[in-house]
C-alpha positions as YAML, in Angstrom:
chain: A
units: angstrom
residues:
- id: 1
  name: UNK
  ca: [108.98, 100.30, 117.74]
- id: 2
  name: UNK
  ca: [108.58, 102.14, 121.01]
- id: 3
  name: UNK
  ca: [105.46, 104.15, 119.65]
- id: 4
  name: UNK
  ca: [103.83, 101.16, 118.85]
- id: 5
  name: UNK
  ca: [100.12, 100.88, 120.10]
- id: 6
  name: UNK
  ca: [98.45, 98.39, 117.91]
- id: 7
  name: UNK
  ca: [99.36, 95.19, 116.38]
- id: 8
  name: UNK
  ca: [97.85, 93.50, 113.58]
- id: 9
  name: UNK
  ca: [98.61, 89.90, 113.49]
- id: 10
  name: UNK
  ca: [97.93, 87.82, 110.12]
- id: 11
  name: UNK
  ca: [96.55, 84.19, 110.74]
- id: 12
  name: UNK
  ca: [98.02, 82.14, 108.41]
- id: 13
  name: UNK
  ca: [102.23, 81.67, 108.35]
- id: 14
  name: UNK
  ca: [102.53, 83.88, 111.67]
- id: 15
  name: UNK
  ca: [99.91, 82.66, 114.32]
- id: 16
  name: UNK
  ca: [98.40, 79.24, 112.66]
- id: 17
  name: UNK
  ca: [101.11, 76.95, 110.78]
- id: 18
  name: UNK
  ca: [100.21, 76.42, 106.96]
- id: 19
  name: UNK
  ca: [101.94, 74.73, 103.56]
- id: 20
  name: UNK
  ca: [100.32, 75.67, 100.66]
- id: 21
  name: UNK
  ca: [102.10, 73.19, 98.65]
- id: 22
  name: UNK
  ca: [99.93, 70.61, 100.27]
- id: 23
  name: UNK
  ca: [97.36, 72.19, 98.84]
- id: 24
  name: UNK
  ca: [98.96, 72.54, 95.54]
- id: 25
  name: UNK
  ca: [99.47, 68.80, 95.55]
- id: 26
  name: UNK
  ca: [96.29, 68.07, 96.62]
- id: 27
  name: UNK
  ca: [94.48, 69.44, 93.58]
- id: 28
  name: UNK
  ca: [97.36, 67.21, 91.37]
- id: 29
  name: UNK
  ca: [96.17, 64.36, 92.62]
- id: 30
  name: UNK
  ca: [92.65, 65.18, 92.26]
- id: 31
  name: UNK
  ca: [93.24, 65.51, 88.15]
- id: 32
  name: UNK
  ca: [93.52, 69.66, 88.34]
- id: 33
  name: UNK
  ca: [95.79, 70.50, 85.75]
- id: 34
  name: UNK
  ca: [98.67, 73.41, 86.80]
- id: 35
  name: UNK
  ca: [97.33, 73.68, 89.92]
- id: 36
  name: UNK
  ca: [100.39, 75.26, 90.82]
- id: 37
  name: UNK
  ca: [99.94, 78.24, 88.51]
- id: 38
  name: UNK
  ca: [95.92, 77.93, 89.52]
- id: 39
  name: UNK
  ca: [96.39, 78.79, 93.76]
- id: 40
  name: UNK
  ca: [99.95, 79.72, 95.01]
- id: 41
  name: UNK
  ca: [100.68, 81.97, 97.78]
- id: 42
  name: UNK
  ca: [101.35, 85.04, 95.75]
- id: 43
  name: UNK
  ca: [98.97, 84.67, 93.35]
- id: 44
  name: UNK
  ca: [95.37, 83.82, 92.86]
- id: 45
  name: UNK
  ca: [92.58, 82.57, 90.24]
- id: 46
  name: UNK
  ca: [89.32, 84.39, 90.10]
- id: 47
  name: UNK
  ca: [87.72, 82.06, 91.84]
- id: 48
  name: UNK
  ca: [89.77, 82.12, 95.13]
- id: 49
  name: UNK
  ca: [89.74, 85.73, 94.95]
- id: 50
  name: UNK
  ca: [85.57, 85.74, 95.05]
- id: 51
  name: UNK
  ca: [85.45, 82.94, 97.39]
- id: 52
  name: UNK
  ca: [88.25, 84.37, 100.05]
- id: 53
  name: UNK
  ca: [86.12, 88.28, 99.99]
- id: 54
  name: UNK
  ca: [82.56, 86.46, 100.52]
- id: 55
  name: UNK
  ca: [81.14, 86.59, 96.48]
- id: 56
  name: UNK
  ca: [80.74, 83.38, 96.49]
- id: 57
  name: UNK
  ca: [79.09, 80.65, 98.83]
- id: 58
  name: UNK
  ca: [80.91, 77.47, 99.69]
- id: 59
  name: UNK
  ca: [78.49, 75.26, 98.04]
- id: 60
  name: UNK
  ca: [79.24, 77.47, 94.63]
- id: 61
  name: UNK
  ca: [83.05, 77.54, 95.07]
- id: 62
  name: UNK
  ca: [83.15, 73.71, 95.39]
- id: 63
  name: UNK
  ca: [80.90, 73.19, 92.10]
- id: 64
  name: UNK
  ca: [82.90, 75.27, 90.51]
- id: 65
  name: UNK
  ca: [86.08, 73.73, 90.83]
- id: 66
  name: UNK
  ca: [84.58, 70.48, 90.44]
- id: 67
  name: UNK
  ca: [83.52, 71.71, 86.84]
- id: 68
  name: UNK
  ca: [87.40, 71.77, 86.39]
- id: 69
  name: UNK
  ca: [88.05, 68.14, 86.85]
- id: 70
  name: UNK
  ca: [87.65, 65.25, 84.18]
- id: 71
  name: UNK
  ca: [85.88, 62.90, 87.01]
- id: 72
  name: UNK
  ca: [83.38, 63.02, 89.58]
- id: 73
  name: UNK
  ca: [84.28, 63.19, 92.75]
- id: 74
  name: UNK
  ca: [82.35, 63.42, 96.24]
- id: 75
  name: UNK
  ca: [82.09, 67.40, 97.79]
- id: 76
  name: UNK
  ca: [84.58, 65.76, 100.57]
- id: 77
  name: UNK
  ca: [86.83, 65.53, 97.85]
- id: 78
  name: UNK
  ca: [87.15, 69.19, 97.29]
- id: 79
  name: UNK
  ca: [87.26, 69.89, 100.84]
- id: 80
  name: UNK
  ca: [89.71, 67.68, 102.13]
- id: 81
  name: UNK
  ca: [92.12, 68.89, 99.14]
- id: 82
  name: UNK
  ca: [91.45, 72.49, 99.94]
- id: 83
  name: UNK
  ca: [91.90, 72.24, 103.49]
- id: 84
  name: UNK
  ca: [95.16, 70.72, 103.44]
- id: 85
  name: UNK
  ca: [97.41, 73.13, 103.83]
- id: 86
  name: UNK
  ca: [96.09, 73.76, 107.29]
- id: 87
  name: UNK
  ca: [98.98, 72.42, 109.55]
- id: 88
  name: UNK
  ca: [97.25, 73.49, 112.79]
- id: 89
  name: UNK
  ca: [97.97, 76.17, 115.70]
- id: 90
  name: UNK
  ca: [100.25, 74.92, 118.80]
- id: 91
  name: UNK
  ca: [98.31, 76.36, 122.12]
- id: 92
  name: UNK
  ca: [101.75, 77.93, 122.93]
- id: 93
  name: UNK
  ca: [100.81, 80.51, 120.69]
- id: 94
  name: UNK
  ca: [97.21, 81.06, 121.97]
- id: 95
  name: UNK
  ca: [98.74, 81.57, 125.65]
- id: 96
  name: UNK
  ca: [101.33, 84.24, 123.51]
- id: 97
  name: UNK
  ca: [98.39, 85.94, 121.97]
- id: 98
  name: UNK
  ca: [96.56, 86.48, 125.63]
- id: 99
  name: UNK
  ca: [100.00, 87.80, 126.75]
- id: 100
  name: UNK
  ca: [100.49, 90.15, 123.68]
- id: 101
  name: UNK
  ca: [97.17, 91.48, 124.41]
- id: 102
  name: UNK
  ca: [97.52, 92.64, 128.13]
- id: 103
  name: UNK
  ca: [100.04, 94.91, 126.25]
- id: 104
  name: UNK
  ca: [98.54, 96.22, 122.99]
- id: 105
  name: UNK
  ca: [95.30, 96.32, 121.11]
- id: 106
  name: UNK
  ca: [95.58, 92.55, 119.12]
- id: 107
  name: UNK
  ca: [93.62, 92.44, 115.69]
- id: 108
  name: UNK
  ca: [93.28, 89.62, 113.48]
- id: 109
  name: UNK
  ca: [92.84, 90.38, 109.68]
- id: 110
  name: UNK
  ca: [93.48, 87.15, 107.49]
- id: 111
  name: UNK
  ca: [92.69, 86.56, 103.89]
- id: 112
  name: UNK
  ca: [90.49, 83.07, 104.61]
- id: 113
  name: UNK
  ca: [87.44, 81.74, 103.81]
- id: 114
  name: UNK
  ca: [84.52, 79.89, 105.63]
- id: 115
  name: UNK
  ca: [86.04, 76.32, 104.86]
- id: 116
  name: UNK
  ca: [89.00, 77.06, 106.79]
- id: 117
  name: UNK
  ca: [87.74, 78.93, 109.17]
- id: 118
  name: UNK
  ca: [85.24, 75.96, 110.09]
- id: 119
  name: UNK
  ca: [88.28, 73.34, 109.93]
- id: 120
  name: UNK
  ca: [90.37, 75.98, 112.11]
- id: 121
  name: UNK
  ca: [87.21, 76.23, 115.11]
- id: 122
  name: UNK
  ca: [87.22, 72.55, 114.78]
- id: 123
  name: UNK
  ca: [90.65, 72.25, 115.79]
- id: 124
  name: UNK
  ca: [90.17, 75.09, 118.40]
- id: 125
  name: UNK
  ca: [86.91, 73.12, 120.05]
- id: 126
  name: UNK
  ca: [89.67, 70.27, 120.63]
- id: 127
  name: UNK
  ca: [91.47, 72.70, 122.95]
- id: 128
  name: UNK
  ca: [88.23, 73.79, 124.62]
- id: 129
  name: UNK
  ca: [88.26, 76.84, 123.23]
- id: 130
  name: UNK
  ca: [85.45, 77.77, 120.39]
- id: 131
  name: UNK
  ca: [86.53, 80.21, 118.34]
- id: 132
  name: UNK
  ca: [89.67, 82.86, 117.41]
- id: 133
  name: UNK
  ca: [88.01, 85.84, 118.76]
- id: 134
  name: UNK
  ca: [89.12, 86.25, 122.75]
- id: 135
  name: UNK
  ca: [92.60, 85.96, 121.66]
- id: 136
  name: UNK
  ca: [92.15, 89.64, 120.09]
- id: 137
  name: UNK
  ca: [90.58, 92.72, 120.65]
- id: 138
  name: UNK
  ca: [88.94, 92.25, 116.87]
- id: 139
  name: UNK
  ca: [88.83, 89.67, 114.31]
- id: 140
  name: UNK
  ca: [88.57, 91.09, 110.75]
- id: 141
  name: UNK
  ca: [87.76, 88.41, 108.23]
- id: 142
  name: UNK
  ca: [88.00, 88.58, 104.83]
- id: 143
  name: UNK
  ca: [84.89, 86.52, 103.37]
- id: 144
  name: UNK
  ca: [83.26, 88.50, 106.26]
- id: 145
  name: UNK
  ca: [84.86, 92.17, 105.68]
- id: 146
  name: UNK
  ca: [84.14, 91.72, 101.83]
- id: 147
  name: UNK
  ca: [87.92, 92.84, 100.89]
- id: 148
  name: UNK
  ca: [90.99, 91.34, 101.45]
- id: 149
  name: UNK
  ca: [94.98, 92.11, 100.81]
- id: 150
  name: UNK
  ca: [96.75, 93.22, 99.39]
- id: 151
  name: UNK
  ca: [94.96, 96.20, 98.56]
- id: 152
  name: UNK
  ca: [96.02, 99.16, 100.51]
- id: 153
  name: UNK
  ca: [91.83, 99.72, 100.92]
- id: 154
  name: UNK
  ca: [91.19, 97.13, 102.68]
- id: 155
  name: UNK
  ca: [94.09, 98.03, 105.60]
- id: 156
  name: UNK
  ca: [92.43, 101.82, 105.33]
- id: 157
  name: UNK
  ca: [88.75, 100.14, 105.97]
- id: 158
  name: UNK
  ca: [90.24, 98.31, 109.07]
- id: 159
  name: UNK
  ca: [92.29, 101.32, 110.65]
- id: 160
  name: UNK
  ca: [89.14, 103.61, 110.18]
- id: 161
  name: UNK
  ca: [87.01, 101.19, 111.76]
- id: 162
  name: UNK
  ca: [89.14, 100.66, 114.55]
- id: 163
  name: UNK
  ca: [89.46, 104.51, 115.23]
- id: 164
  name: UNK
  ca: [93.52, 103.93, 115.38]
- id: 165
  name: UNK
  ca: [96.69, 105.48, 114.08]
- id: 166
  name: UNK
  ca: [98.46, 103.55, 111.54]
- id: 167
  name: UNK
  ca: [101.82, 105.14, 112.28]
- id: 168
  name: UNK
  ca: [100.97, 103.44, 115.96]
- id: 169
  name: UNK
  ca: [100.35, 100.36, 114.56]
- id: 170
  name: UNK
  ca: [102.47, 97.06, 113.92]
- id: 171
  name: UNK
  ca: [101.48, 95.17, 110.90]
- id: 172
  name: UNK
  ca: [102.64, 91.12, 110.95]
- id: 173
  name: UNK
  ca: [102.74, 89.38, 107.89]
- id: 174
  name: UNK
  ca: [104.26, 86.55, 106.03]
- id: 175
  name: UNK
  ca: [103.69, 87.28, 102.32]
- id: 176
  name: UNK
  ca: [105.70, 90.47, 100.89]
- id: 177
  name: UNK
  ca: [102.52, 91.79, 98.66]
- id: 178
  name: UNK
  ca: [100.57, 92.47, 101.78]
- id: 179
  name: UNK
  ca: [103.24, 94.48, 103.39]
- id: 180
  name: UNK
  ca: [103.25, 96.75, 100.21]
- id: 181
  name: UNK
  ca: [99.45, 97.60, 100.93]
- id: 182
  name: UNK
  ca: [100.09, 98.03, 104.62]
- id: 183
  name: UNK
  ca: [103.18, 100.80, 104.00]
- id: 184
  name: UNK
  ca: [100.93, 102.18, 101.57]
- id: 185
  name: UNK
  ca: [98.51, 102.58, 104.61]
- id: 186
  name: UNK
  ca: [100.91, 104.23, 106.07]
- id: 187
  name: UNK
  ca: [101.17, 101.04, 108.55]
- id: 188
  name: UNK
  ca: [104.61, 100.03, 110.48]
- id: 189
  name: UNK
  ca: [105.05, 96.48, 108.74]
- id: 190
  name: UNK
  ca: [107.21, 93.02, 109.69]
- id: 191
  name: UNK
  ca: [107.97, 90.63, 107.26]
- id: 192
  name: UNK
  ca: [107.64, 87.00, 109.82]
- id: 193
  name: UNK
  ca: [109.91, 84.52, 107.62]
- id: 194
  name: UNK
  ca: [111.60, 82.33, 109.62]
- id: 195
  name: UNK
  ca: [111.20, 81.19, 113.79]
- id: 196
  name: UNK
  ca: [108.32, 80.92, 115.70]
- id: 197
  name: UNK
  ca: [106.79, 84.86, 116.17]
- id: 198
  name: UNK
  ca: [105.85, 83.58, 119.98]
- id: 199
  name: UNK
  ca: [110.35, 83.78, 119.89]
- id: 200
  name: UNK
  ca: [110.32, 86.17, 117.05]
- id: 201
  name: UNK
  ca: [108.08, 88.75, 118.79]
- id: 202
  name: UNK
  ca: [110.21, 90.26, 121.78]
- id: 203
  name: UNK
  ca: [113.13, 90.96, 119.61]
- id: 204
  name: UNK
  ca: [111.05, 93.42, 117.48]
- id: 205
  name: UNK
  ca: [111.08, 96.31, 120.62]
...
């Protein structure tokens, strides 16, 4: 790891605290059948695919699954279910990602949408702070950035654009798919499974 200029941090599962089976259960109780097989971690629908790369507005994206329910139910509804797997992001790791980048170039590239991103700067505002940004060098987005990962294409898009070396660079992630796309890059990857990365992170050099 000594060569290592760049890290590329993923939001959710290494730097803001998740559960996707909230989620999951979420949808259950709001009369989605298999929801389980309809959004997991390592696999998508359609529909989250188009909404997390920008296709589709949030106004669409919450129609549409409420066309997949036998009952009406208020756009809250759909929100509040959706958003629940956000856990939340302890300011010890803010102050860790201001540390980490006094030492390397910091980028942000998460597969999200603008519902959670909206939820997360809420949370952020409560700790004064208004956004994700300052805590990196760049912030690449996926609704924003139009791709997302896995695919090895989107990690190219982001190196190129950042004018860096992906054998100098440090990809973080907690899902194993993404790391495939990263290698494929030609990216250095971590798998982040277990531990906090703020104690995680100095036993990697």
């Amino acid at each position: 790891m000594s060569r290592i200029k760049n890290i590329i941090f993923d939001l959710g599962g290494v730097i803001y605290d998740i559960d996707y089976h909230k989620t999951i259960d979420a949808f259950s109780n709001l009369g989605i059948d298999q929801a389980d097989v309809l959004y997991s971690q390592a696999k998508q629908t359609d529909l989250f695919d188009a909404y997390e790369i920008g296709a589709i507005s949030s106004e669409v994206f919450i129609q549409k699954l409420k066309s997949k329910l036998n009952k009406d139910l208020e756009d809250s509804d759909i929100i509040n279910a959706w958003n629940a797997l956000l856990i939340g992001l302890p300011k010890c790791r803010l102050d860790f990602l201001l540390e980490v980048k006094l030492s390397f170039n910091t980028f942000l590239l998460s597969n999200t949408n603008d519902l959670h991103i909206q939820q997360i700067n809420k949370e952020l505002e409560e700790m004064k702070v208004n956004e994700l940004k300052p805590f990196f060098h760049e912030v690449f987005l996926s609704y924003e950035l139009g791709m997302r990962k896995p695919h090895t294409e989107t990690f190219i898009e982001v190196v190129n654009r950042l004018g860096i070396n992906p054998t100098e660079t440090l990809f973080i992630d907690d899902s194993p798919q993404h790391l495939i796309g990263a290698k494929a890059a030609g990216l250095i990857t971590y798998h982040h499974t277990t531990g906090d990365i703020v104690d995680v992170f100095p036993t990697l050099f």
